[in-house]
KOLMAR-470446 format. One record per residue (C-alpha): residue in one letter; z, y, x. Coordinates in nm, 2 decimals. Example, Ala and Ser with C-alpha at 12.3 -4.5 7.8 and 13.67 -1.06 7.14 Angstrom:
// KOLMAR-470446
<site lumba="A" pz="0.78" py="-0.45" px="1.23"/>
<site lumba="S" pz="0.71" py="-0.11" px="1.37"/>
// end
This chain:
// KOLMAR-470446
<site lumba="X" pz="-1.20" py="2.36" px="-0.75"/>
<site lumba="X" pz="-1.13" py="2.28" px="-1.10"/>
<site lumba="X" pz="-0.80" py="2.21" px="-1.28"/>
<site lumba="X" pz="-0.79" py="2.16" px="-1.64"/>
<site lumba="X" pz="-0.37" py="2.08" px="-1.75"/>
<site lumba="X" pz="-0.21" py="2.07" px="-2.05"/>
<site lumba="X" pz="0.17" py="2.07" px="-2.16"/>
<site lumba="X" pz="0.26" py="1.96" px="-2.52"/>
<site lumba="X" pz="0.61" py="1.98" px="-2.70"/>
<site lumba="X" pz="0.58" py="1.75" px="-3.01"/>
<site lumba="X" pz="0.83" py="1.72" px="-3.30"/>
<site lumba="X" pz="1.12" py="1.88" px="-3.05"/>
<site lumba="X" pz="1.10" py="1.51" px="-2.91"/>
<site lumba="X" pz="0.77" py="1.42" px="-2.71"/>
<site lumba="X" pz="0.67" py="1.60" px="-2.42"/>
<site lumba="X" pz="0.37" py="1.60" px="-2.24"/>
<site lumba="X" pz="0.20" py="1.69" px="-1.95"/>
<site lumba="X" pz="-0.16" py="1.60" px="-1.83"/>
<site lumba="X" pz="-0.37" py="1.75" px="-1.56"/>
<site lumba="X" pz="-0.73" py="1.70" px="-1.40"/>
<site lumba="X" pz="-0.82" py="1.78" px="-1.10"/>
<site lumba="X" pz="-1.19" py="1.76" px="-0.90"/>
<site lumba="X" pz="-1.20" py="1.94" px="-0.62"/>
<site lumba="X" pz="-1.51" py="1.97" px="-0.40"/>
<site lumba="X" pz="-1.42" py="2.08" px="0.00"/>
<site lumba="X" pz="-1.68" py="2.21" px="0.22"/>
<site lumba="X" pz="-1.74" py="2.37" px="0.54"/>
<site lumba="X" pz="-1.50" py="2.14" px="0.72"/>
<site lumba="X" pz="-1.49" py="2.15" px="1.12"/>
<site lumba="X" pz="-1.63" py="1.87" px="1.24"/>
<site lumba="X" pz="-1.83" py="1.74" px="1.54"/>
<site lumba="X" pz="-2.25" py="1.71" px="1.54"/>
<site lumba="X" pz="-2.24" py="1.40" px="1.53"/>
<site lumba="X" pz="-2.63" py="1.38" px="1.40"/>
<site lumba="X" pz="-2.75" py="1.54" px="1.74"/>
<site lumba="X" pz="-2.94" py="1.34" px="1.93"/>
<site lumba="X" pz="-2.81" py="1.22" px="2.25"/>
<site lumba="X" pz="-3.13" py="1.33" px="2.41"/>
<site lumba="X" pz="-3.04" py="1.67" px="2.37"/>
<site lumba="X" pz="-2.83" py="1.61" px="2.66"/>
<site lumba="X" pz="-2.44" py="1.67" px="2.47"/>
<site lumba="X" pz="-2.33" py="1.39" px="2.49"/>
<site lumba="X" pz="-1.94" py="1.43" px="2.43"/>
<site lumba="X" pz="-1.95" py="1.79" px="2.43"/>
<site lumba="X" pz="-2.12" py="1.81" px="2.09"/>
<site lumba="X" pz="-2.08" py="2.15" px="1.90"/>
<site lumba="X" pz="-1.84" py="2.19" px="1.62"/>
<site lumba="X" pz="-1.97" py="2.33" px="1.30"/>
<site lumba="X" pz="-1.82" py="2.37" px="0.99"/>
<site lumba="X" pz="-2.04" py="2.09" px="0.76"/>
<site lumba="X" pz="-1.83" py="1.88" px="0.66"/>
<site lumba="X" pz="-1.78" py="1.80" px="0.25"/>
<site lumba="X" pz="-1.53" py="1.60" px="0.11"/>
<site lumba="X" pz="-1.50" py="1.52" px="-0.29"/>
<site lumba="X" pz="-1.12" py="1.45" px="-0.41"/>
<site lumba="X" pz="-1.01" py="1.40" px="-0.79"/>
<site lumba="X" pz="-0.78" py="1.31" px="-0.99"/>
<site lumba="X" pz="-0.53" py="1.29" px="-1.31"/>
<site lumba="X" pz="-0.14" py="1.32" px="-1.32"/>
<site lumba="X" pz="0.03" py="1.21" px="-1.66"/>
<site lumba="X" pz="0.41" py="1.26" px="-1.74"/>
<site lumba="X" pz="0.56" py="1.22" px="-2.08"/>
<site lumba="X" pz="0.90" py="1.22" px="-2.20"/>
<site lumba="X" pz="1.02" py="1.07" px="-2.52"/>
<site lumba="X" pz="1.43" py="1.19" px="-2.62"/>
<site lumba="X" pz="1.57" py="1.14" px="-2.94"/>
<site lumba="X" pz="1.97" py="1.15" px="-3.10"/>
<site lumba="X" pz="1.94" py="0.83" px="-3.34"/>
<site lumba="X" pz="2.29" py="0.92" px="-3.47"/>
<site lumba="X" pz="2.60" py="1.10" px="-3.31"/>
<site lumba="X" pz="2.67" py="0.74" px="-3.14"/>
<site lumba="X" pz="2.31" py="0.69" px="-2.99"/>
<site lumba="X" pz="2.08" py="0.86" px="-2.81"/>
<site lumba="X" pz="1.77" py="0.77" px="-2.64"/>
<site lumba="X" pz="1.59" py="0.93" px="-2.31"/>
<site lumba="X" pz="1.24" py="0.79" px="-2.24"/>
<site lumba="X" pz="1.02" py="0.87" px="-1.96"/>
<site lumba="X" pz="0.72" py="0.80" px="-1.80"/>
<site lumba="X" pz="0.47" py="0.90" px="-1.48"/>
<site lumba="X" pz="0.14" py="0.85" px="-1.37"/>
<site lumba="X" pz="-0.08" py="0.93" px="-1.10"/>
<site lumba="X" pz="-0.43" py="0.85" px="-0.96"/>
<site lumba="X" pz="-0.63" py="1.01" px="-0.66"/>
<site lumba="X" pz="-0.94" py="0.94" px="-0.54"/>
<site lumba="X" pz="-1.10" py="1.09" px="-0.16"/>
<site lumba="X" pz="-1.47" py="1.06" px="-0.11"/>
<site lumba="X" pz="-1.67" py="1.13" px="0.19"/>
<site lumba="X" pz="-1.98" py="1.33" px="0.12"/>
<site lumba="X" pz="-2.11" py="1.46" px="0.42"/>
<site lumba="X" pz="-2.00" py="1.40" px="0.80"/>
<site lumba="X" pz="-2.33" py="1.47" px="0.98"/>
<site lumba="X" pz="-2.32" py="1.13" px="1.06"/>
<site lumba="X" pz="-2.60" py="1.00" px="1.34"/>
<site lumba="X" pz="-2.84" py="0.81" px="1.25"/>
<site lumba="X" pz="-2.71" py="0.41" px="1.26"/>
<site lumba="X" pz="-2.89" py="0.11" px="1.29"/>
<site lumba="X" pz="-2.71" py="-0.08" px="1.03"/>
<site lumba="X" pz="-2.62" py="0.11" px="0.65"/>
<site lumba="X" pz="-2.30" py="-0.06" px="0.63"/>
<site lumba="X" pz="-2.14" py="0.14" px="0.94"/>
<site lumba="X" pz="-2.17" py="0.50" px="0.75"/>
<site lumba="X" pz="-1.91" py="0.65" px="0.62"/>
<site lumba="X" pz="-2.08" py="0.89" px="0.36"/>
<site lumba="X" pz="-2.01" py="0.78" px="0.00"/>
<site lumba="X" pz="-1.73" py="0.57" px="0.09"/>
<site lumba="X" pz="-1.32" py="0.70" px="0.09"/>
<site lumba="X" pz="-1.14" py="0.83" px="0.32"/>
<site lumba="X" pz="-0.90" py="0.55" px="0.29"/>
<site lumba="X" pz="-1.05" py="0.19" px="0.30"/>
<site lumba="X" pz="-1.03" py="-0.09" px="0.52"/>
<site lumba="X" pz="-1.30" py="-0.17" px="0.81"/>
<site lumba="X" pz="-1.30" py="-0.51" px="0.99"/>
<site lumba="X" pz="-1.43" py="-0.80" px="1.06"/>
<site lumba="X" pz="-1.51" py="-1.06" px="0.79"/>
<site lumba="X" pz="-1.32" py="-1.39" px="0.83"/>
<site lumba="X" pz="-1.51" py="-1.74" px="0.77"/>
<site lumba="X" pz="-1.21" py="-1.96" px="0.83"/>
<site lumba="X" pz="-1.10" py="-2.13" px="1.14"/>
<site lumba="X" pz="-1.29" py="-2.32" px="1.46"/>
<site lumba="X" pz="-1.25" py="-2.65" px="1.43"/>
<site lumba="X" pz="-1.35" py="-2.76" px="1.77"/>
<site lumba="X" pz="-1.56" py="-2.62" px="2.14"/>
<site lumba="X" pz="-1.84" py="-2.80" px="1.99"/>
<site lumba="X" pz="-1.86" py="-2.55" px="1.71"/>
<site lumba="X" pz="-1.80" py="-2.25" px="1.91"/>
<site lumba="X" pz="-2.08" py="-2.31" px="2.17"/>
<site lumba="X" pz="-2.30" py="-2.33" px="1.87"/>
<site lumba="X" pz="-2.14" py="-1.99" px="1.72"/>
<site lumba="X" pz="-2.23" py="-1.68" px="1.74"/>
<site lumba="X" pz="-2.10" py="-1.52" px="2.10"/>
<site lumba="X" pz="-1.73" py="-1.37" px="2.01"/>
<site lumba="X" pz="-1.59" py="-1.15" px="2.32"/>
<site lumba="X" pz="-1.27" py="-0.95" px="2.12"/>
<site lumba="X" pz="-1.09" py="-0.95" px="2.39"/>
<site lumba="X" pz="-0.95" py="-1.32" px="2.41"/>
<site lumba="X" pz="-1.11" py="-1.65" px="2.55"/>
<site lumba="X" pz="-1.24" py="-1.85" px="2.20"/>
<site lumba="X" pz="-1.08" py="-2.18" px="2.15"/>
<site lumba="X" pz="-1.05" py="-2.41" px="1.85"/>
<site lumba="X" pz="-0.83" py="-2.29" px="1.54"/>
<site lumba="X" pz="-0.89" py="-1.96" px="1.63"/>
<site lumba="X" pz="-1.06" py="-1.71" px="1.36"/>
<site lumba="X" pz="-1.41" py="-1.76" px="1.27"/>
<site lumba="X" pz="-1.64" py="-1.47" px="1.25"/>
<site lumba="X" pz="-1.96" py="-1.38" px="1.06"/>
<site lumba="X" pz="-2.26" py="-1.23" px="1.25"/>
<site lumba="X" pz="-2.34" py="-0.98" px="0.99"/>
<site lumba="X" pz="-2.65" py="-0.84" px="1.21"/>
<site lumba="X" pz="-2.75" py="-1.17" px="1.30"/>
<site lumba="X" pz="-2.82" py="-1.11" px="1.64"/>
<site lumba="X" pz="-2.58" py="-1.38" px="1.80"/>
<site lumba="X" pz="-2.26" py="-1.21" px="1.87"/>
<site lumba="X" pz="-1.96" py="-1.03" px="1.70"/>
<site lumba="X" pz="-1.94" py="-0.67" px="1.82"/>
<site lumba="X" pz="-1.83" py="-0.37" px="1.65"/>
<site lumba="X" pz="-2.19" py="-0.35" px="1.52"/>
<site lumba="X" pz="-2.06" py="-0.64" px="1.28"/>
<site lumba="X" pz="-1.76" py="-0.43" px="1.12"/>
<site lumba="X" pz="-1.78" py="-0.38" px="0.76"/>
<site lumba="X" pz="-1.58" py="-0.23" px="0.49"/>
<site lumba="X" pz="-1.35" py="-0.54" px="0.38"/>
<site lumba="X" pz="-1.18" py="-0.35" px="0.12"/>
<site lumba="X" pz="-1.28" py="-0.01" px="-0.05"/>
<site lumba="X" pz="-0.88" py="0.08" px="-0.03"/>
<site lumba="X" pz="-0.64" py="0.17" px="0.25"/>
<site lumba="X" pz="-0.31" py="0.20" px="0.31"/>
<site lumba="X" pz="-0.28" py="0.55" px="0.12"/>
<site lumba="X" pz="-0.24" py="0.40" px="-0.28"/>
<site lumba="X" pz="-0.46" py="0.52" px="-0.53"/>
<site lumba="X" pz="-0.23" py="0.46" px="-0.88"/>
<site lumba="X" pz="0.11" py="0.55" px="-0.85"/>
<site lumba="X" pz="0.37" py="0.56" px="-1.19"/>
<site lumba="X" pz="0.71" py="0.53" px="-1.26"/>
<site lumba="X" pz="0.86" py="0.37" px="-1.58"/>
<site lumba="X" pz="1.24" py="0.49" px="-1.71"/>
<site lumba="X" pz="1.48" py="0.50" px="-1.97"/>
<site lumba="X" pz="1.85" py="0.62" px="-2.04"/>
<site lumba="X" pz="2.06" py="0.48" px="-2.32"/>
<site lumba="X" pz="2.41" py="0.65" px="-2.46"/>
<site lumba="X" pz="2.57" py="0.42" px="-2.75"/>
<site lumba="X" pz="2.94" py="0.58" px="-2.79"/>
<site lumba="X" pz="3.10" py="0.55" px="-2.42"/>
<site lumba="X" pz="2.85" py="0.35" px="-2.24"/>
<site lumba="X" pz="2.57" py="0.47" px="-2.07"/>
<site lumba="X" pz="2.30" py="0.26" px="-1.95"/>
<site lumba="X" pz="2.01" py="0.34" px="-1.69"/>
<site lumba="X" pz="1.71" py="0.17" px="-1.59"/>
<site lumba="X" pz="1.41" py="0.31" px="-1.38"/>
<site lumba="X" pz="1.08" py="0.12" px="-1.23"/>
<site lumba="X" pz="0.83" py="0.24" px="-0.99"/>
<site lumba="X" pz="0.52" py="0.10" px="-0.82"/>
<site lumba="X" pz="0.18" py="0.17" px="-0.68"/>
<site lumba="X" pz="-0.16" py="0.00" px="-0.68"/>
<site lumba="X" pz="-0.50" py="-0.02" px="-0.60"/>
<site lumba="X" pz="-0.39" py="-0.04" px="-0.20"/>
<site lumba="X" pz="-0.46" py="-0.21" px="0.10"/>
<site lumba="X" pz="-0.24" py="-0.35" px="0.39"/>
<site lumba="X" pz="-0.28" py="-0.57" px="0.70"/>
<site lumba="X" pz="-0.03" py="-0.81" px="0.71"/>
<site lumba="X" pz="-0.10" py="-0.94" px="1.11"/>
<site lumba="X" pz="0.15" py="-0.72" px="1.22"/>
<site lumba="X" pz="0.40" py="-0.95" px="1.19"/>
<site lumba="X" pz="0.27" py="-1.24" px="1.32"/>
<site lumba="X" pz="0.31" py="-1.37" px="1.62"/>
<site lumba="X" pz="-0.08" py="-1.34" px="1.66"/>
<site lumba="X" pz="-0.12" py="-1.06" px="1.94"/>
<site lumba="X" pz="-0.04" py="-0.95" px="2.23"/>
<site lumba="X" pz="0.38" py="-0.95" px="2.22"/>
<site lumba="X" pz="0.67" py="-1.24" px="2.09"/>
<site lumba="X" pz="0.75" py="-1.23" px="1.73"/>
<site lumba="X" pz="0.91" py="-1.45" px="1.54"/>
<site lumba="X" pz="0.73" py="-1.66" px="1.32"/>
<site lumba="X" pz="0.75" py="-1.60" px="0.96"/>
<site lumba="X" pz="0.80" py="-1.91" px="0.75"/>
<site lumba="X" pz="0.48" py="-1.91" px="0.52"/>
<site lumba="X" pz="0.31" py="-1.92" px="0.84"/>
<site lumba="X" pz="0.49" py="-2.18" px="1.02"/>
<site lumba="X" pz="0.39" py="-2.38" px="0.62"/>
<site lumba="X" pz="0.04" py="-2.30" px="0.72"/>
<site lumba="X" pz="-0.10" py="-2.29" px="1.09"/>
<site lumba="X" pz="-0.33" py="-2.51" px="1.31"/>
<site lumba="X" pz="-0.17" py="-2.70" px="1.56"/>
<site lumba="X" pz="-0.19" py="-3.00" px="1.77"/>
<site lumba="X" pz="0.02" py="-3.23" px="1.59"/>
<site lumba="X" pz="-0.12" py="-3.10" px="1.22"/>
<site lumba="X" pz="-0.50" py="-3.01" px="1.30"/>
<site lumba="X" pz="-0.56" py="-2.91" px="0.95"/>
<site lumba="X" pz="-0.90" py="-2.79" px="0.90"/>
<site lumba="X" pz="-0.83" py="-2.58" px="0.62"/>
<site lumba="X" pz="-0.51" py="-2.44" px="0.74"/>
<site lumba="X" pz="-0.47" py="-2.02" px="0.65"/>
<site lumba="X" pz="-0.33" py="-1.93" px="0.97"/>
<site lumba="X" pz="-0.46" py="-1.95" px="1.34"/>
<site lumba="X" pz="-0.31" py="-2.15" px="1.61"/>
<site lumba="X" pz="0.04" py="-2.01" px="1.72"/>
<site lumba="X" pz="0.03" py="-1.90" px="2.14"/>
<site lumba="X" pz="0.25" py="-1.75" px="2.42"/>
<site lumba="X" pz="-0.08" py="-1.59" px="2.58"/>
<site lumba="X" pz="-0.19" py="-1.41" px="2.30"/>
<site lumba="X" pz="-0.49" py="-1.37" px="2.11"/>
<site lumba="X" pz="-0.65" py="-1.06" px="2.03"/>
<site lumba="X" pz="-0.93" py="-1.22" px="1.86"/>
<site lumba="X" pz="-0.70" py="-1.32" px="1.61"/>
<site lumba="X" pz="-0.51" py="-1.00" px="1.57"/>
<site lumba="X" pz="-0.82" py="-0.78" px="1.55"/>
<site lumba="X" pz="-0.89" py="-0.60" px="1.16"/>
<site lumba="X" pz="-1.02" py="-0.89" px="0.95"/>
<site lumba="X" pz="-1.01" py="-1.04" px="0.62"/>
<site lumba="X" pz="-0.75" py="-1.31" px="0.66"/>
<site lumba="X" pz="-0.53" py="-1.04" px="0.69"/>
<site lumba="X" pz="-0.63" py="-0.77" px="0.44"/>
<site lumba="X" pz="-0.37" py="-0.85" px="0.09"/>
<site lumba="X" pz="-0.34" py="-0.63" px="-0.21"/>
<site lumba="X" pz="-0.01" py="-0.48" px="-0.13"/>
<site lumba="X" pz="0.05" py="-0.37" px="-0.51"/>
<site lumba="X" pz="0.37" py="-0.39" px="-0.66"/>
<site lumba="X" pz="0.64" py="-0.28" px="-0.93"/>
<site lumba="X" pz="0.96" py="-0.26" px="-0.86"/>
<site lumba="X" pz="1.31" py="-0.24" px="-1.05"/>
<site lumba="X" pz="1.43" py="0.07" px="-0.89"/>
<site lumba="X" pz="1.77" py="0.10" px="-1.02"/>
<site lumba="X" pz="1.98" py="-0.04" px="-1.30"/>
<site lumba="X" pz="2.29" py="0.13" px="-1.39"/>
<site lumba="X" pz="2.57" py="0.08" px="-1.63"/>
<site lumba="X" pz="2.87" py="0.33" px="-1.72"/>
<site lumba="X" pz="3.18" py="0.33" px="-1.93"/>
<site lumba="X" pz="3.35" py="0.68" px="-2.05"/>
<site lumba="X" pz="3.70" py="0.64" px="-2.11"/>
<site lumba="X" pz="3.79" py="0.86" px="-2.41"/>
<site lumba="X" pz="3.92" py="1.20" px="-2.42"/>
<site lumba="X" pz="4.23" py="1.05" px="-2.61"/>
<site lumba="X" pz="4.34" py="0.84" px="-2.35"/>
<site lumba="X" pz="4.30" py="1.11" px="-2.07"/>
<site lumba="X" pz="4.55" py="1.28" px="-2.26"/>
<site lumba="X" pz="4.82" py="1.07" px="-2.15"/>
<site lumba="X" pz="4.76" py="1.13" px="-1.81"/>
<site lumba="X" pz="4.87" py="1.46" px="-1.67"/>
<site lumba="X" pz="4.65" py="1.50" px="-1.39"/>
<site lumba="X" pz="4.30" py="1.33" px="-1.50"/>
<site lumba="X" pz="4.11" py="1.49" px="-1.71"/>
<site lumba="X" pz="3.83" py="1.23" px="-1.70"/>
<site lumba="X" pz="3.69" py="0.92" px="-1.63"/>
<site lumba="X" pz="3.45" py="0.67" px="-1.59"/>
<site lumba="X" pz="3.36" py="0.31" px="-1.45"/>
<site lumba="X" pz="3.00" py="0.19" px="-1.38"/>
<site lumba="X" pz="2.79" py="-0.10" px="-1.15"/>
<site lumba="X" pz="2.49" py="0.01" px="-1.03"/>
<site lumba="X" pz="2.21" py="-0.20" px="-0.89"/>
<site lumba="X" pz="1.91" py="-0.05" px="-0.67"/>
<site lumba="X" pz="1.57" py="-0.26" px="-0.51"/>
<site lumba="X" pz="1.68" py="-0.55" px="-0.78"/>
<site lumba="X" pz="1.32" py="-0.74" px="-0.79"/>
<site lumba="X" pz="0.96" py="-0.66" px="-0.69"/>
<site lumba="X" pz="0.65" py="-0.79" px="-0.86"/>
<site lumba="X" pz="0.35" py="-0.82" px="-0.63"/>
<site lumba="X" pz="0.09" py="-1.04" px="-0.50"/>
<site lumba="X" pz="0.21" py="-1.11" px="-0.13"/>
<site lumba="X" pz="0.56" py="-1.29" px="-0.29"/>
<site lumba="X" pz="0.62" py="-1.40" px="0.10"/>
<site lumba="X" pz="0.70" py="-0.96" px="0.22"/>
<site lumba="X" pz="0.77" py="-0.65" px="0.08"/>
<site lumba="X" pz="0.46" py="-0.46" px="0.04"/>
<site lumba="X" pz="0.65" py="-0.16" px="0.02"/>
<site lumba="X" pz="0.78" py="-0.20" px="0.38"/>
<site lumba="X" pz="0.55" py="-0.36" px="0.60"/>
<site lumba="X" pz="0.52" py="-0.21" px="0.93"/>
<site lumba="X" pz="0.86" py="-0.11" px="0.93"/>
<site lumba="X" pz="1.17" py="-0.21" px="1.15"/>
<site lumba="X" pz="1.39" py="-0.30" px="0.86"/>
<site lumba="X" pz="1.35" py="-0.54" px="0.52"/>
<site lumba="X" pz="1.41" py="-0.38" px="0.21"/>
<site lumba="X" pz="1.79" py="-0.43" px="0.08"/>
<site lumba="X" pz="1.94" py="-0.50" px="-0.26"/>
<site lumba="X" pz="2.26" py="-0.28" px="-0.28"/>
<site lumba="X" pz="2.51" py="-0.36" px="-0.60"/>
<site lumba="X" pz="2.75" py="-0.03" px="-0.63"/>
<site lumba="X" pz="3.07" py="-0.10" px="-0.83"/>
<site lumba="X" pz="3.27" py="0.23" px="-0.86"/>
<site lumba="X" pz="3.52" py="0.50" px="-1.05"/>
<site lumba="X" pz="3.46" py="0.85" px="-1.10"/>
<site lumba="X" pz="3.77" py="1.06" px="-1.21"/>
<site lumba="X" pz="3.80" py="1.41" px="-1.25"/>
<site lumba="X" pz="4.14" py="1.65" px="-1.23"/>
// end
C-alpha cells in the first residue's frame, strides 16, 4: 500500500491537504472459479485465497480564511475526492465471449442488456432475435441486440453498459462563510459524479402497481399514440419483466450538485442587550437546506432514487437568545 499526503499552512491563511493513495489487495478468499467442471466440483469448488483487487485514489481539502478589516472576514473552503476499484484477478473460468469477464473492469459498473429502441409490430418480433426474459414479447416492448449473434437474448448477451455503478467515483463539496459587522452569511454545495443509476425502478414497468411518473406518461407507446420513436415501453397491469430487466434505456448519469444550505444571520449588538436584564445575547437568521440540484435526469433526484421518500426543501426562520 502506498500513501503519499501532504498538509501545507500558507501565509497563516491557506491550508492544504492532499493525499494519494494506490493500494494493491491480494490473497483475497474467493471461489475456483477457473476449475473445470470435469473435475467433478461443481458447486463445491475450493476456496483459495487468489484474489487481487487494485484501488487508488486522491483526497484534496483546502481552506482559504482571511480578516479583510475588523468588519469583514472571509472563510473559504473546499473538498475533493476520487476513488477508483479495479478487478485484477478473480480466477475467473474460462468464457466463451470476452465481454462477460470481469478482470480489468471495476468493481462498480453497470451490466445489462443493450437497448435498440422499441417493437413496432408481431411482424418484427417473429423476425427478431428469440427474447424469453421472463415475459411474453409483444409490440412497444424493448428491443434487444443479439450481441453473440446466435438468435436469442440470454445472459450470454449482457454487457457492461456503463463502466460506473451506483458507488460515485468524484465526490467534492464547495463552501464559504461571510461576517460583515452583525451579519453572517453561509452557503455550502455538495455533489458527486462519474455514477451510474437505473431509473426503472419507478416505473410502472415490472412486476407490481406504481404510479406513473409524468415524463413517462409524455413519452410511452400506446394504442391511441403508437409512436414509433416513443422513449418509454407500453404501460400494463400484467407486467413485463422484459421491460424491467438491466438495460440501457434505463441506465442515466445520476451526477449532480446541489445547494446544500444557505444561511443568513443577524447579531444584535452588545449595546442593545444591555437594556435588557435578562438576555445577554441575540440573534435572528433564515436558513434554507436542498435549495436546487443541478443534474442531468431534471425529471428525479439522483440523490434519492430508490428510496421511499423525495427529497424536501426546508426554509428555517428562527431566534437564538442567550441569558
Amino acid at each position: 500500500k502506498l500513501d503519499i499526503g501532504i498538509d501545507l499552512e500558507l501565509f497563516r491563511q491557506l491550508t492544504i491537504t492532499a493525499d494519494y493513495f494506490n493500494e494493491k489487495r491480494y490473497n483475497i478468499l474467493l471461489h475456483r472459479e477457473a476449475w473445470p467442471e470435469s473435475l467433478g466440483y461443481y458447486t463445491a469448488k475450493p476456496w483459495s485465497n487468489k484474489g487481487k483487487v487494485d484501488n487508488w485514489g486522491i483526497e484534496l481539502s483546502v481552506n482559504w480564511r482571511k480578516e479583510f478589516t475588523k468588519d469583514l472576514y472571509v472563510d473559504f473552503r473546499g473538498n475533493f475526492t476520487y476513488t477508483e476499484y479495479k478487478y485484477v484477478n478473480l480466477d475467473e473460468p474460462v468464457y466463451p465471449y470476452v465481454w462477460k469477464t470481469s478482470t480489468g473492469k471495476p468493481l462498480s459498473r453497470t451490466t445489462g442488456y443493450i437497448a435498440q429502441g422499441l417493437f413496432s409490430s408481431q411482424e418484427e418480433i417473429d423476425n427478431s432475435p428469440t427474447q424469453n426474459l421472463g415475459s411474453t414479447v409483444k409490440p412497444a416492448d424493448i428491443k434487444y441486440r443479439d450481441v453473440n449473434g446466435d438468435g436469442k437474448i440470454d445472459g450470454s448477451d449482457q454487457v457492461m453498459i456503463s463502466p460506473y455503478g451506483t458507488t460515485p467515483r468524484i465526490q467534492y463539496g464547495l463552501g464559504m462563510n461571510v461576517t460583515y459587522k452583525k451579519f453572517d452569511f453561509g452557503v455550502f454545495f455538495n455533489g458527486s459524479a462519474k455514477r451510474t443509476i437505473m431509473i426503472s425502478g419507478i416505473s410502472p414497468f415490472g412486476q407490481s402497481d406504481y404510479n406513473v411518473m409524468q415524463f413517462i406518461a409524455d413519452d410511452y407507446w400506446s394504442e391511441s399514440n403508437p409512436n414509433p420513436n416513443a422513449k418509454y415501453p407500453r404501460l400494463t397491469s400484467e407486467g413485463s419483466a422484459n421491460n424491467y430487466t438491466t438495460n440501457s434505456l434505463w441506465v442515466a448519469d445520476a451526477s449532480y450538485m446541489k445547494l446544500r444550505t444557505l444561511e443568513l444571520y443577524y447579531n444584535f449588538s452588545q449595546e442593545m442587550m444591555k437594556k435588557s436584564k435578562f438576555i445577554k445575547g441575540a440573534k435572528v437568521f433564515a436558513r434554507g437546506h436542498d435549495l436546487f440540484c443541478v443534474d442531468k435526469i431534471k425529471v428525479l433526484d439522483p440523490e434519492n432514487i430508490g428510496t421511499n421518500h423525495p427529497t424536501m426543501t426546508q426554509y428555517t426562520f428562527g431566534v437564538n437568545l442567550s441569558f
